[in-house]
Legacy VTK file of the C-alpha trace (Angstrom):
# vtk DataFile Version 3.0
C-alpha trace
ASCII
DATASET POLYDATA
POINTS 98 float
-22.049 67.414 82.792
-20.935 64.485 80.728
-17.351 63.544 81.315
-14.606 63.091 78.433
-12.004 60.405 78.097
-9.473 63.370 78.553
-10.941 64.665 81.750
-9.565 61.179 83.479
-5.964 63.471 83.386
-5.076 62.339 87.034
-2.772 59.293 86.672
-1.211 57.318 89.194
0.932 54.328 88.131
1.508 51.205 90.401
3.738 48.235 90.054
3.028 44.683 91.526
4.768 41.460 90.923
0.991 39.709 91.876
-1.673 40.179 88.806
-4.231 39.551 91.286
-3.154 42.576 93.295
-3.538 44.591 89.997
-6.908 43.357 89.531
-7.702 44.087 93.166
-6.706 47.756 92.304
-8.461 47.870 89.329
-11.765 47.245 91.458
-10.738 49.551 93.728
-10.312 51.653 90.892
-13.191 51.548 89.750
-14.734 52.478 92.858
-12.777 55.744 93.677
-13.678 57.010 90.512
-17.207 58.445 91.830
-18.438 59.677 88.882
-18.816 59.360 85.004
-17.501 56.493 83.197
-15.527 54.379 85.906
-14.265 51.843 83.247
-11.427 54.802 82.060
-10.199 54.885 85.367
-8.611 51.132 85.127
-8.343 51.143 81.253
-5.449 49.708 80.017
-4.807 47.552 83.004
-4.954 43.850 81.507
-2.981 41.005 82.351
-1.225 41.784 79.115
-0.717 45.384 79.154
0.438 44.525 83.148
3.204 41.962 81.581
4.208 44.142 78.643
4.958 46.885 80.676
7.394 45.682 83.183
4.441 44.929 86.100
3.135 48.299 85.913
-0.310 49.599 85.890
-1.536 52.765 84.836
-5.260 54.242 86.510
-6.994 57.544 85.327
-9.118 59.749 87.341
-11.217 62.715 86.632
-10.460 64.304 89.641
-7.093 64.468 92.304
-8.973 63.410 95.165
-10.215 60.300 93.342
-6.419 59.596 92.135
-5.774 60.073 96.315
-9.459 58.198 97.195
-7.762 54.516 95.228
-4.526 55.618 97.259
-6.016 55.556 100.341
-8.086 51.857 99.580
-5.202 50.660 98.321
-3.256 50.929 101.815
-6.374 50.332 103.814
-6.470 47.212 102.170
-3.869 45.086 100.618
-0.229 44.666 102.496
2.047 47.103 102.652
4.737 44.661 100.275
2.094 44.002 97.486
2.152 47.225 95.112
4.542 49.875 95.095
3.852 53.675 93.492
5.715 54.219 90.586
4.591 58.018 89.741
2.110 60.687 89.324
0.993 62.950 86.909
-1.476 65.686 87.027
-1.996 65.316 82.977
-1.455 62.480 81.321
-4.032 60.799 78.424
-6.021 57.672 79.525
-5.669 54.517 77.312
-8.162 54.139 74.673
-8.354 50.536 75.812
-11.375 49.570 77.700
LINES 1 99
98 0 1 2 3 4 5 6 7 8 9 10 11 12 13 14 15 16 17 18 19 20 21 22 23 24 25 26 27 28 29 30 31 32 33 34 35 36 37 38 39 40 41 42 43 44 45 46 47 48 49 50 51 52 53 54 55 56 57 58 59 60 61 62 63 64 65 66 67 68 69 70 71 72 73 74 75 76 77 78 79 80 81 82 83 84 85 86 87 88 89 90 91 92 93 94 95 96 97
């Protein structure tokens, strides 16, 4: 089955003062996202949708546990100080950007 930009309904958004965090998570991102097109899950996450929007990040998912999966990375890896969850959503429309 052949995934739709509106499947990725599972948002997460993240704020970080550090751009290089935000590309960290967009990686990480990209890898929680286990199936279909991985490039929705971090679309809309450039350096100048990052500045435009006060720091924050928004990332897609197709599926909960993937939302949970870049979570989960996210504290595994990077300090506990560097990013900071700004809010969920269980239905919210991906960026058109790529």
């Amino acid at each position: 089955m052949t995934l739709a930009r509106e499947d990725y309904k599972y948002a997460i958004s993240i704020k970080s003062q550090n751009l290089a965090v935000i590309y960290c998570a967009r990686a990480l991102a990209d890898f929680s996202q286990k199936t279909g097109n991985t490039r929705i899950a971090w679309a809309g996450t450039s350096k100048d949708a990052w500045r435009r929007d006060g720091h924050v990040v928004t990332f897609h998912f197709s599926r909960p546990e993937y939302r949970d999966g870049l979570v989960t990375e996210l504290r595994q890896l990077l300090p506990e100080n560097a990013w900071l969850e700004q809010g969920r959503s269980d239905n919210a429309s991906p960026s058109s950007q790529d």
